[in-house]
C-alpha angles and dihedrals in degrees: 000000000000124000126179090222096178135030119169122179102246108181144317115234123182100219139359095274083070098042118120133255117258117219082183101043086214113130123174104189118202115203131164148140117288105273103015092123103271118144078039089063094053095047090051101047085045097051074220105124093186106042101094112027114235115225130192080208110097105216092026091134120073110150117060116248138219137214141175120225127187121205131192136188107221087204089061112018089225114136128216126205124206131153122237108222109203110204121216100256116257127214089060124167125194098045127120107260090237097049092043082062104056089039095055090044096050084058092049100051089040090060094038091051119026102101091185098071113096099173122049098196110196121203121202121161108238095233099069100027090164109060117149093222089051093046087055097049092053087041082051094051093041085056101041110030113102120234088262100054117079127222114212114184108201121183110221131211101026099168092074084072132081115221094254080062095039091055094051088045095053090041090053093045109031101175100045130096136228126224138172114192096189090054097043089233113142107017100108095047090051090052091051096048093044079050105041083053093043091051084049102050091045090051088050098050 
């Protein structure tokens, strides 16, 4: 059994150039469209209500935050840090163009060039699984990521569908996974499996 036993807010940093240094070199980046349930997520698979604030304001976010997360296999004892990495969301509306751009190119050459990153964790609400910005985005990580980076599609929001839904969803996309936040479904399988890729890697390396 894996927990996440402790979670703590680190920095904000507005592009990679700011970004801390990673004793770990375990990154879990969180990235999604504005509005997918986020911030919701990683206060769920922290346990932790008040470590990503939640905003009824598509685009709220605009720095990337850090935060360090603590597992621990209750078999072993033995504890694994990472740091969660929250994106500013994409897909944003009310935002000056030129900011929009920066904004969009700071995220893009954060995800091309952070080495340290091992998990690419990729948010799309369960209701609209086609949309053409998430499907570039996807398009974007399978491009980009390094052999040694991971991409993880989760499907947010799963309670808005009946089973019937559910079933086509996870037919369609096999290797995905499905969360609700609000329901609590899903948290624990998402911490395994963050767990279960971080342990790998770190054997690897």
């Amino acid at each position: 059994m894996i927990d996440i036993v402790e979670a703590k807010f680190i920095t904000s940093a507005p592009n990679v150039n700011a970004a801390p240094e990673s004793e770990e070199q375990n990154e879990v980046v969180f990235m999604a469209r504005s509005n997918v349930g986020k911030s919701s997520l990683l206060n769920a698979l922290t346990n932790h209500k008040g470590l990503a604030k939640v905003s009824s304001t598509p685009g709220k976010t605009k720095l990337i935050n850090y935060f360090d997360v603590t597992f621990l296999n209750r078999e072993s004892s033995e504890k694994l840090v990472a740091k969660f990495v929250d994106l500013p969301g994409f897909g944003y509306a009310k935002v000056a163009k030129s900011l929009k751009h920066d904004w969009e190119k700071n995220l893009t050459d954060y995800i091309a060039n952070r080495e340290e990153i091992k998990i690419f964790i990729h948010l799309i609400d369960c209701r609209h699984p086609h949309l053409e910005i998430d499907t570039a985005v996807s398009d974007f990580l399978f491009s980009t990521a390094r052999e040694n980076q991971y991409i993880l599609q989760i499907f947010t929001k799963i309670d808005k569908l009946n089973q019937k839904e559910q079933s086509a969803l996870r037919k369609e996309f096999p290797n995905a996974l499905m969360v609700s936040s609000a329901k609590k479904r899903g948290i624990n399988k998402i911490v395994q499996v963050i767990y279960g890729i971080l342990q790998e890697k770190t054997d690897e390396g």
